[in-house]
C-alpha positions in Angstrom: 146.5 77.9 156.2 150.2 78.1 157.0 152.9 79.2 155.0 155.9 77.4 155.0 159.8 77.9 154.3 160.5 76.9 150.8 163.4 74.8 152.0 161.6 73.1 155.0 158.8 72.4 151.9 161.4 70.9 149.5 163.6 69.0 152.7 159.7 67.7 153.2 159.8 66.0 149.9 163.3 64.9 149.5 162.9 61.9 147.9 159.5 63.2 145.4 160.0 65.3 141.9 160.0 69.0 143.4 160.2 72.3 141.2 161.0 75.3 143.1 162.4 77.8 140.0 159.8 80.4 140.2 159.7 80.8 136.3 158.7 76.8 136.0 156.0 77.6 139.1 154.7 80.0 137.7 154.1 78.7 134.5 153.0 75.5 136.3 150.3 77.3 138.3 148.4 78.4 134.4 146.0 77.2 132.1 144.3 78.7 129.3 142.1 81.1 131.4 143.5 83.4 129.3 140.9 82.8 126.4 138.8 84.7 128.9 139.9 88.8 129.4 137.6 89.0 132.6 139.8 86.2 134.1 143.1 87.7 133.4 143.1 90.0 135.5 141.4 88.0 138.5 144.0 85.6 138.1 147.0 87.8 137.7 149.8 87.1 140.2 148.4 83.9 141.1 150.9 81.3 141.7 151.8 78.2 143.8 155.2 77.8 146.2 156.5 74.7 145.0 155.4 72.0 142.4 155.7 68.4 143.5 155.4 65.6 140.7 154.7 62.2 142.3 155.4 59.3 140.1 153.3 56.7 142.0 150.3 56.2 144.6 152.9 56.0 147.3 154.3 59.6 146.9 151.1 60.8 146.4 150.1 59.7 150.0 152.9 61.1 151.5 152.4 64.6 149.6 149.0 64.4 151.1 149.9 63.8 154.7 152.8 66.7 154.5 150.1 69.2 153.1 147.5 67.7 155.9 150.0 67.8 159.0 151.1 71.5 157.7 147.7 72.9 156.1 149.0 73.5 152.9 146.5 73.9 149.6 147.2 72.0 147.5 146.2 72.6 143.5 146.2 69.3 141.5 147.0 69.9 137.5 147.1 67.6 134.9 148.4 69.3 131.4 147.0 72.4 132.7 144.8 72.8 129.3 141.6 73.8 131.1 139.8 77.5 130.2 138.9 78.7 133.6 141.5 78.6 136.2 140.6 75.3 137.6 144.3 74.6 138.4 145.4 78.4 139.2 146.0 78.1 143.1 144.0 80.9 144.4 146.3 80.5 147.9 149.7 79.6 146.8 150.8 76.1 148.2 151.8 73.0 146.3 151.0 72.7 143.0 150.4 68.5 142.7 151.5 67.7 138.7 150.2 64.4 138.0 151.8 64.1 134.7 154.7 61.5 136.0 151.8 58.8 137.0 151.1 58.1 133.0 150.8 54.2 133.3 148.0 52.6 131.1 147.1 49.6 134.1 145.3 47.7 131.7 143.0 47.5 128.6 140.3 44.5 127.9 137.9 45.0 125.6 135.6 47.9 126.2 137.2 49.2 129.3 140.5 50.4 130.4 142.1 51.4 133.8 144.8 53.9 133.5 146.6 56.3 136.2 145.4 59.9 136.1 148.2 61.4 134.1 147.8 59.4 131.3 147.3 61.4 127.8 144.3 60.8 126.2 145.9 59.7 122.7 148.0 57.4 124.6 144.9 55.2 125.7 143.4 55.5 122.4 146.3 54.6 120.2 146.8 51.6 123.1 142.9 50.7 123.1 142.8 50.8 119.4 145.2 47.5 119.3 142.3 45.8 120.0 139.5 47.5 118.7 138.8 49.4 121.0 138.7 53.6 121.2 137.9 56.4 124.0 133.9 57.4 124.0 135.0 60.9 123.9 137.7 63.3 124.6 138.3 67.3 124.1 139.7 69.1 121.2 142.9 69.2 123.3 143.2 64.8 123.7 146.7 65.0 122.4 148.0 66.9 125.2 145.1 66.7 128.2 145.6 63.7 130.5 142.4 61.7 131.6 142.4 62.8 135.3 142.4 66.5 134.1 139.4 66.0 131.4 137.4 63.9 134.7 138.1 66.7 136.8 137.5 69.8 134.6 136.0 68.3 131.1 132.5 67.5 130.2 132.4 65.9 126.9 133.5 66.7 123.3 134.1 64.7 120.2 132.6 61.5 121.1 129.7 63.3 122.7 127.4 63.5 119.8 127.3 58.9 120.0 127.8 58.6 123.7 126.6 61.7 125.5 128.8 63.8 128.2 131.1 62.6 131.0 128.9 63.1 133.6 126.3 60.3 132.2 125.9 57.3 133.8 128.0 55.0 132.8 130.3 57.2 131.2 132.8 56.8 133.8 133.2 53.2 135.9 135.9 53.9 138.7 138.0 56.5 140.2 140.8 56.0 143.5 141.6 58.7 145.1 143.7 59.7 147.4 142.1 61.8 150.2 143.6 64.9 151.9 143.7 63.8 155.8 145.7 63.3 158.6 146.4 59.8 157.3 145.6 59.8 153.7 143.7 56.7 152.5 142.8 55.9 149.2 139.1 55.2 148.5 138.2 53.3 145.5 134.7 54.5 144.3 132.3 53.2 141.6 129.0 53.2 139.4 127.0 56.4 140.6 129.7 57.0 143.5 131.8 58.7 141.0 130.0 61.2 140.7 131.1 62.4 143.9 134.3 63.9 142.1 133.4 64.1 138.4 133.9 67.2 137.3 134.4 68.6 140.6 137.5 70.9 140.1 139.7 68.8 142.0 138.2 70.0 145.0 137.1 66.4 146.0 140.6 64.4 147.2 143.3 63.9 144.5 142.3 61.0 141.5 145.2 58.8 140.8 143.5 56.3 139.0 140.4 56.1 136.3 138.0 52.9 134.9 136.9 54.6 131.9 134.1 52.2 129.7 135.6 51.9 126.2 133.8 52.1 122.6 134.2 49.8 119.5 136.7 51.6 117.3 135.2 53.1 114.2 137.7 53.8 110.7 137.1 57.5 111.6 136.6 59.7 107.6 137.0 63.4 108.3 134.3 65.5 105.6 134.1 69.5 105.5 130.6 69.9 104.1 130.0 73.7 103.0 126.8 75.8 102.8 125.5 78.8 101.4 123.7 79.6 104.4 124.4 79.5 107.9 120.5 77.8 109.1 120.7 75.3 106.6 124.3 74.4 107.5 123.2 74.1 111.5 119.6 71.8 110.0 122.1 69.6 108.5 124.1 69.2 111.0 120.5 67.9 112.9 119.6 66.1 110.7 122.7 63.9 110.7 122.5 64.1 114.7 119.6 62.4 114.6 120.7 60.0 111.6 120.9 57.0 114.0 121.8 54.2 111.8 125.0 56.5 110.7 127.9 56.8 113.2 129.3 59.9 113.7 131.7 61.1 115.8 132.0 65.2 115.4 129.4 67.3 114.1 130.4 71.0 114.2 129.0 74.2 112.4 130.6 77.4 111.8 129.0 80.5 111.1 131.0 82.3 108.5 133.4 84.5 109.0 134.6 81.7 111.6 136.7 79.6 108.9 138.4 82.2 107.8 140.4 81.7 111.1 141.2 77.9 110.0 144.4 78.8 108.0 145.3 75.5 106.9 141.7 75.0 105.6 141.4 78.0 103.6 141.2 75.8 100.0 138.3 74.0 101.1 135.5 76.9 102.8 135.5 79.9 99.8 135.3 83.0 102.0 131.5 84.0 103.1 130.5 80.0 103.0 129.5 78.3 106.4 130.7 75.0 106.7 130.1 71.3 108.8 133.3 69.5 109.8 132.2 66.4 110.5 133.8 62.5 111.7 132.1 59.6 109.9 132.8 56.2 110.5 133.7 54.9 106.8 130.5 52.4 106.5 128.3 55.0 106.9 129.6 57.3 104.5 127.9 56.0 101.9 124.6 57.8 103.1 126.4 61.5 103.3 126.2 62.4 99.7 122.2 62.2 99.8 121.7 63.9 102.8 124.5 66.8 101.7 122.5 66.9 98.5 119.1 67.6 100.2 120.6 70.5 102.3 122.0 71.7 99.2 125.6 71.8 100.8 128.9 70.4 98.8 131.4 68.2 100.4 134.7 70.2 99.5 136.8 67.5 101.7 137.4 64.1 102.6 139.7 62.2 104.5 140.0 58.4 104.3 140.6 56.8 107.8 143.9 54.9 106.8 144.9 59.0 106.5 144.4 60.1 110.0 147.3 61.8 111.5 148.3 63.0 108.0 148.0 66.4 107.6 145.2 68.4 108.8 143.2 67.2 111.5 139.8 68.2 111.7 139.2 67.9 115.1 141.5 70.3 116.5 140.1 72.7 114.2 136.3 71.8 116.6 135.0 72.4 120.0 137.5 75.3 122.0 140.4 74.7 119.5 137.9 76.8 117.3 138.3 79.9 119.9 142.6 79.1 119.7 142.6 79.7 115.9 140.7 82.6 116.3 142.2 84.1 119.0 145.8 83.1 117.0 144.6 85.4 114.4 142.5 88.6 116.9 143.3 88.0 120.1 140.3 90.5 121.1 137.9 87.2 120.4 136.3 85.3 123.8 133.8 82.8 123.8 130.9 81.5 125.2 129.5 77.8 126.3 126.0 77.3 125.5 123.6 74.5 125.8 120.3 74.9 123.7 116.8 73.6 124.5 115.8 70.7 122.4 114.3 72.0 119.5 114.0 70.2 116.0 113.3 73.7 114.6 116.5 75.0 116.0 114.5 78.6 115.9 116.4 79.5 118.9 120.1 79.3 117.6 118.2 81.2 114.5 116.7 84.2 116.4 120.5 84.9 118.3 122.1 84.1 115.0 120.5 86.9 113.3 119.9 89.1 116.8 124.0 89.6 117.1 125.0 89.3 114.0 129.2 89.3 113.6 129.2 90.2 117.2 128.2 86.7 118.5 130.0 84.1 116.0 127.8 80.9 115.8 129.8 77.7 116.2 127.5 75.1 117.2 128.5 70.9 118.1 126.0 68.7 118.3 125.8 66.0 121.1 123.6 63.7 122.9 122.1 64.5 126.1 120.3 62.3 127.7 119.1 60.8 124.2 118.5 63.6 122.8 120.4 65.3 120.1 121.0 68.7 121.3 122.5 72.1 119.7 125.6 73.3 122.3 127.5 76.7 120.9 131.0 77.9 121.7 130.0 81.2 120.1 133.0 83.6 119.5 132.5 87.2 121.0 133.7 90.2 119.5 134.4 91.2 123.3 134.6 94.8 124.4 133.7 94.8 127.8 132.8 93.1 130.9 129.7 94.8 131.2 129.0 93.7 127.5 130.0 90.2 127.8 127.5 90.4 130.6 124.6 91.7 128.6 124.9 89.1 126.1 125.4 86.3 128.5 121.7 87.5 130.4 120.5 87.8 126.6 120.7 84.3 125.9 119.4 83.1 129.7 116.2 85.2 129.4 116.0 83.0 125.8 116.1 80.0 127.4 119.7 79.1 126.8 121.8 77.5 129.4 125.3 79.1 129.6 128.3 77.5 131.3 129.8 80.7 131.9 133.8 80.4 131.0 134.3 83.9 132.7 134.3 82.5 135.9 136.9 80.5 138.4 133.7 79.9 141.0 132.1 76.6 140.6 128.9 77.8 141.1 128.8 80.6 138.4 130.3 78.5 135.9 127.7 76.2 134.6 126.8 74.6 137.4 124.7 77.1 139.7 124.8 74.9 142.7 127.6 72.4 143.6 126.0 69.0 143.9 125.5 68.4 148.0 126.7 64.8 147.4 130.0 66.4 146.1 130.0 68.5 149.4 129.2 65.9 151.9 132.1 63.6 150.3 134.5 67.0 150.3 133.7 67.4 154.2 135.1 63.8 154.4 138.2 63.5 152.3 139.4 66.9 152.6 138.7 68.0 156.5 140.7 71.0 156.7 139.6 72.8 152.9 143.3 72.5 151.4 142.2 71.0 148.0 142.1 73.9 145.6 140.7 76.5 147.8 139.1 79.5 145.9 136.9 78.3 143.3 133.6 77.7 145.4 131.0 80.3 147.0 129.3 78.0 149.3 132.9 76.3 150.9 134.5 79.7 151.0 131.6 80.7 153.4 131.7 77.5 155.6 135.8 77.9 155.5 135.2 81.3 156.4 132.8 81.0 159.3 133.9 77.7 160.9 
């Protein structure tokens, strides 16, 4: 790969967005690896050359065929609120920010075409106009856009009623723009998407996104507390699997984890676990008996017609837990965990009590494949790699699935093996391995030995 003069770079893109201060790059080239203290360091120093911001397809194209002609990576970011490096360049190059191209396309009832930079709040406040809302987004939908959740995401609150991104049907369209000697842009859909979910932005750059919508719900936020933790987590089941209820957030913390939730601090007396939950309003009525035969006490409720007032549950769930915590002891981590389907939940019980304080338990509940399943972003009392490492092998040996966020390598995050579909498609769009070079074992290799 070549490095270029900065001014040759910018004279390249005259008429494009370009950002060449080196604070602005550098802060440009970060996420939130940072919740992570074995990425840190990795990722220390690691910056792009120049940012380009495109504001249509057209500019896109033409940043593509500049970075083709003069092999330059190229590191697409949307808001940049990922937790594993996905958009740190690992070579430098041009750091492509999407978040100019924020045009909803259209919405019709239960689906919407948007451009990738588009905020997720933005399509859900414009799909809820008529009656429509997003299956799912992260903790982080006020800020992330939707071409960054596709690329890096995997599901969130939504997940527990329509599954994760990556389930077919989740996701309906995707252009993208490919990295070649003459860029094209290939439109791909049904199963074909696949090809680039989730994928790191290693796969060509997405500029546009079907996404299947759901009927909007009036959304009641409920903290439901406990006086112990197992009971609180076979609650949270038991709603999972309430079918007939719709729900749209089920998480449980494991005390001391609320204490971190400053703004909440009336509502969870210290040493209580708690459930934050989202429950459409019709099916509220049902709460109260199933809180009663956990024995747990609703200590908060939110009318739908409030949300956006105050406090909002949500970002208090999935990895905003890890940002309050880490707000109050930066020395916290976390983990992501997927649990075997187990009605029992004896599992999450046995590493519960096995780590104690040490491994927080802070489960969300979500559908996979139809089956209500117990996921963890456990908080970790971190000390050391090595640690970090002992614990992570602790819960594999269990039977526990962890998508390890203490990793930038495809492969050792959760995914083990990049999907041979995904590199077939790469060998096509992307020729010459410019697209966010760095984060995969098995391309590293063939870049190396070709």
């Amino acid at each position: 790969m070549t490095t270029l003069n900065l001014d040759t770079l910018t004279a390249a893109f005259a008429d494009i967005e370009t950002i060449t201060d080196p604070a602005q790059v550098a802060k440009l080239s970060q996420d939130y690896h940072t919740f992570s203290p074995v990425l840190v360091p990795k990722l220390a120093g690691k910056v792009g050359d120049i940012v380009v911001r495109p504001a249509n397809e057209a500019e896109v194209i033409k940043v593509a065929a500049i970075c083709a002609k003069h092999r330059i990576p190229v590191t697409v970011r949307g808001a940049g609120t990922g937790n594993y490096g996905q958009c740190v360049p690992m070579h430098g190059g041009v750091i492509l920010d999407m978040t100019k191209m924020h045009e909803i396309l259209w919405v019709k009832p239960a689906v919407a075409r948007v451009e990738a930079g588009v905020k997720l709040a933005a399509l859900d406040k414009k799909a809820r106009e008529i009656g429509w809302e997003m299956r799912m987004a992260p903790s982080t939908y006020r800020t992330a856009t939707i071409g960054g959740f596709i690329a890096g995401g995997s599901g969130g609150i939504g997940s527990i009623q329509y599954g994760l991104l990556g389930d077919r049907g989740n996701l309906l369209g995707l252009g993208v723009v490919t990295l070649e000697d003459e860029p094209r842009i290939i439109e791909l859909r049904g199963d074909d998407v696949q090809k680039v979910n989730h994928a790191w932005g290693i796969n060509g750059i997405i500029t546009q996104l079907e996404l299947p919508l759901a009927p909007a719900y009036p959304w009641a936020e409920v903290i439901v507390t406990f006086d112990d933790f197992m009971t609180a987590a076979k609650f949270g089941y038991a709603l999972g699997i309430a079918d007939g209820m719709m729900k749209k957030l089920i998480s449980v913390f494991a005390s001391p984890i609320p204490q971190y939730f400053h703004a909440l601090h009336e509502y969870i007396p210290q040493g209580k676990h708690s459930a934050f939950l989202m429950v459409a309003e019709p099916s509220l009525e049902f709460l109260p008996g199933l809180v009663q035969e956990y024995g747990g006490e609703i200590t908060y409720q939110k009318p739908a017609q409030d949300a956006g007032k105050g406090a909002n549950l949500a970002e208090f769930t999935w990895n905003h837990t890890t940002l309050h915590a880490r707000t109050v002891d930066t020395s916290i981590t976390y983990l992501q965990s997927i649990f075997p389907p187990d009605a029992s939940l004896q599992l999450v019980e046995h590493l519960y009590h096995h780590f104690g304080d040490e491994v927080m338990m802070h489960l969300e509940f979500f559908k996979v494949r139809g089956v209500v399943i117990a996921g963890a972003l456990q908080l970790v009392r971190y000390t050391t790699e090595e640690r970090l490492n002992e614990i992570i092998r602790y819960h594999e040996a269990q039977g526990v699935m962890i998508a390890n966020p203490h990793t930038y390598i495809i492969e050792d995050g959760g995914r083990k093996v990049i999907d041979p579909e995904q590199l077939k498609f790469k060998e096509m769009v992307d020729p010459y391995g410019l697209m966010n070079p760095g984060k995969s074992k098995v391309l590293e290799f063939k870049h190396n030995n070709s």
